[in-house]
C-alpha positions in Angstrom: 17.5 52.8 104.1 17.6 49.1 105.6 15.0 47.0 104.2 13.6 43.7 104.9 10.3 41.9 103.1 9.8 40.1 106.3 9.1 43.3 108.6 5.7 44.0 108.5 6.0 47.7 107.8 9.0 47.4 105.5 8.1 49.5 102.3 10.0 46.6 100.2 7.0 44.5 101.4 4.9 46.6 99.3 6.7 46.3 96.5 6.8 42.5 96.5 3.2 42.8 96.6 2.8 45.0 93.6 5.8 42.7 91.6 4.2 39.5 92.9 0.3 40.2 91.8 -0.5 37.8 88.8 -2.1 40.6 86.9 1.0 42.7 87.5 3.1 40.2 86.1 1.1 39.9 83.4 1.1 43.6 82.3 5.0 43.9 82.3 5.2 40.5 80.2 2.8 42.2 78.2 4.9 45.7 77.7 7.4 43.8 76.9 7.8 44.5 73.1 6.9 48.0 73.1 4.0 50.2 74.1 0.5 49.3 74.4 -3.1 50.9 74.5 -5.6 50.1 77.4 -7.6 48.1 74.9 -4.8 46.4 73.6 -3.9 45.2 77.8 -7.7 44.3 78.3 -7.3 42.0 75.1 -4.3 40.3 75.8 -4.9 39.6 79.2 -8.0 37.7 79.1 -10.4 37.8 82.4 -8.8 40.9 83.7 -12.3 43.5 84.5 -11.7 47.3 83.6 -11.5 47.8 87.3 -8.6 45.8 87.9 -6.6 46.5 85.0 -7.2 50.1 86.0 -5.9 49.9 89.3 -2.5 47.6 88.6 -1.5 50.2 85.9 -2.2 53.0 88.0 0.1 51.7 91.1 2.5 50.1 88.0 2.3 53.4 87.4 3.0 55.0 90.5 5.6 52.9 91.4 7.7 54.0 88.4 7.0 50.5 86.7 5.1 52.4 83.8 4.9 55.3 82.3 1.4 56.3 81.0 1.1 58.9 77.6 -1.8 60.7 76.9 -2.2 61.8 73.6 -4.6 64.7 72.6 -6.6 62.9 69.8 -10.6 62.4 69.3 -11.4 59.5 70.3 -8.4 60.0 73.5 -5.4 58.0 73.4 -3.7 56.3 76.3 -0.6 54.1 75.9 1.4 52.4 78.7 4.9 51.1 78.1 7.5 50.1 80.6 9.9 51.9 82.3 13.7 51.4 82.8 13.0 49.7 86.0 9.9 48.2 84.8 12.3 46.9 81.8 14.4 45.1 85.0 11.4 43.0 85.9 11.2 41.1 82.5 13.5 38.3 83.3 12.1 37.9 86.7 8.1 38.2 84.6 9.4 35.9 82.3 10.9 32.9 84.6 7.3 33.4 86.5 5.6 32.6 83.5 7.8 30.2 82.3 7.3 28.4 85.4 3.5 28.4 85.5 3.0 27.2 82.2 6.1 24.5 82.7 4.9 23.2 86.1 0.9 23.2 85.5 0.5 19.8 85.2 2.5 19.1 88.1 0.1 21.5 90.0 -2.9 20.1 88.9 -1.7 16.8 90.2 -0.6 18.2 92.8 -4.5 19.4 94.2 -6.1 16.5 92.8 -4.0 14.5 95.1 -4.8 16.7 98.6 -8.6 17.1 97.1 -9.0 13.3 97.0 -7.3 13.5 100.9 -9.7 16.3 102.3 
């Protein structure tokens, strides 16, 4: 298959998307020591709503990115952990994060200066 992000219908497009969302990002930084429960993800990501934590991990999930157990216990049990190819997307999660945090200031600065313009 050829791909190419640029090309509007491109399926790799999609993907970058789905890698590129900052609550995706923040999910596989997350998973990144091991598995989680849903309430465990809705704590550690603050300001993330149910609804949207809910639908990353289900297209995580459906892109391969996550796998999603089930457990048949009262009350039920749901853990999501990373996949081998969600376990590629650490380093990549990682420098994202690393850079946000790193570069913040620089940002804030950054708006201040065009808000001060506009």
């Amino acid at each position: 298959m050829e791909t190419d992000v640029y090309a509007k219908n491109c399926p790799s497009r999609q993907v970058l998307d789905r890698i590129g969302d900052a609550w995706s990002v923040l999910i596989v930084s997350s998973l990144k020591d091991g598995s989680l429960r849903y309430t465990e993800l809705a704590q550690r990501i603050n300001g993330v709503s149910p609804k949207m934590l809910t639908q990353t991990l289900r297209g995580l999930e459906r892109d391969g990115i996550v796998t999603r157990t089930v457990h048949a216990v009262v009350p039920p049990r749901v853990d999501y952990a990373l996949t081998t190819l969600g376990r590629s997307l650490l380093s990549l999660c990682n420098a994202l994060q690393d850079w946000a945090e790193m570069h913040i200031g620089d940002v804030l600065d950054a708006r201040e200066a065009y808000d001060s313009r506009v």
